[in-house]
C-alpha positions in Angstrom: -16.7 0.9 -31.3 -18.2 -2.0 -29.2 -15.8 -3.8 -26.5 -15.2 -7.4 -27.2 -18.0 -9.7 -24.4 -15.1 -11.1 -21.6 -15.2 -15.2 -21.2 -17.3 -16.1 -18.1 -15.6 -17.7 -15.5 -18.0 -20.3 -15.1 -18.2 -19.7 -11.2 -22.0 -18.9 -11.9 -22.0 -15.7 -9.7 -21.6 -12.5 -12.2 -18.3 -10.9 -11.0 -16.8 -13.7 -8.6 -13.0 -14.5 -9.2 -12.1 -18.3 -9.3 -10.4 -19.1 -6.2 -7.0 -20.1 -5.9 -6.2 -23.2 -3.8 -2.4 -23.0 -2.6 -1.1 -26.1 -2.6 1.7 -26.8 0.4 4.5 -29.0 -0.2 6.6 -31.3 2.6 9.4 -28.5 2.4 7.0 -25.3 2.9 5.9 -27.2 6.4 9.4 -29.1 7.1 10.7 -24.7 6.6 7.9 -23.8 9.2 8.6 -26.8 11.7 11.9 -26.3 12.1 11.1 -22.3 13.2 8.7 -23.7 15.2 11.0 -26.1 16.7 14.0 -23.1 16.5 11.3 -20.9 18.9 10.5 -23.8 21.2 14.1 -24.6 22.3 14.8 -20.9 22.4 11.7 -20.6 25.3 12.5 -24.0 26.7 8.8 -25.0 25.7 8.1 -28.9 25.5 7.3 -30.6 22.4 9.0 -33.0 19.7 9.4 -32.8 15.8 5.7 -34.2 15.3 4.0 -31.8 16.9 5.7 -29.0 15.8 4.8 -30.8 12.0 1.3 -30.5 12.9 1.6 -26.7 14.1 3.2 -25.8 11.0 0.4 -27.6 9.1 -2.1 -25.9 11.0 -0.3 -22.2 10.6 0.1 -22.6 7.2 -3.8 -23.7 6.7 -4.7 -21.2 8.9 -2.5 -18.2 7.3 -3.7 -19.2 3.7 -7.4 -20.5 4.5 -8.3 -24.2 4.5 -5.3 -24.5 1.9 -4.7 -28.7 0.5 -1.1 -30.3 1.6 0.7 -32.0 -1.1 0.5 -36.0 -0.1 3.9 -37.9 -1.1 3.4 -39.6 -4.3 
């Protein structure tokens, strides 16, 4: 009995997985912020609502590699 040939990924390299690109929507960073912001008050750290936006981006791009944000529609 001969196995049936797999579908090629079209990647071009024999083996690679397609990657998966996580896609990060305004709540997933406004959940992060505010347990950034949570941490910062807790410590007394300075800092305002916009950077602790950015950091979250940055975490989040950071945790999950160079991961795309969802822009508003």
């Amino acid at each position: 009995m001969v196995a049936p040939k797999r579908a090629r990924s079209g990647t071009g390299k024999k083996g690679s997985q397609p990657r998966r690109v996580r896609v990060f929507t305004d709540e997933d960073i406004a959940l992060r912020a505010y347990f950034i912001a949570e941490q910062r008050h807790r410590t007394g750290a300075p800092g305002d609502e916009t950077g602790d936006w950015v950091e979250a981006e940055r975490q989040l791009r950071f945790e999950h590699g160079s991961a795309r944000v969802k822009l508003p529609s």
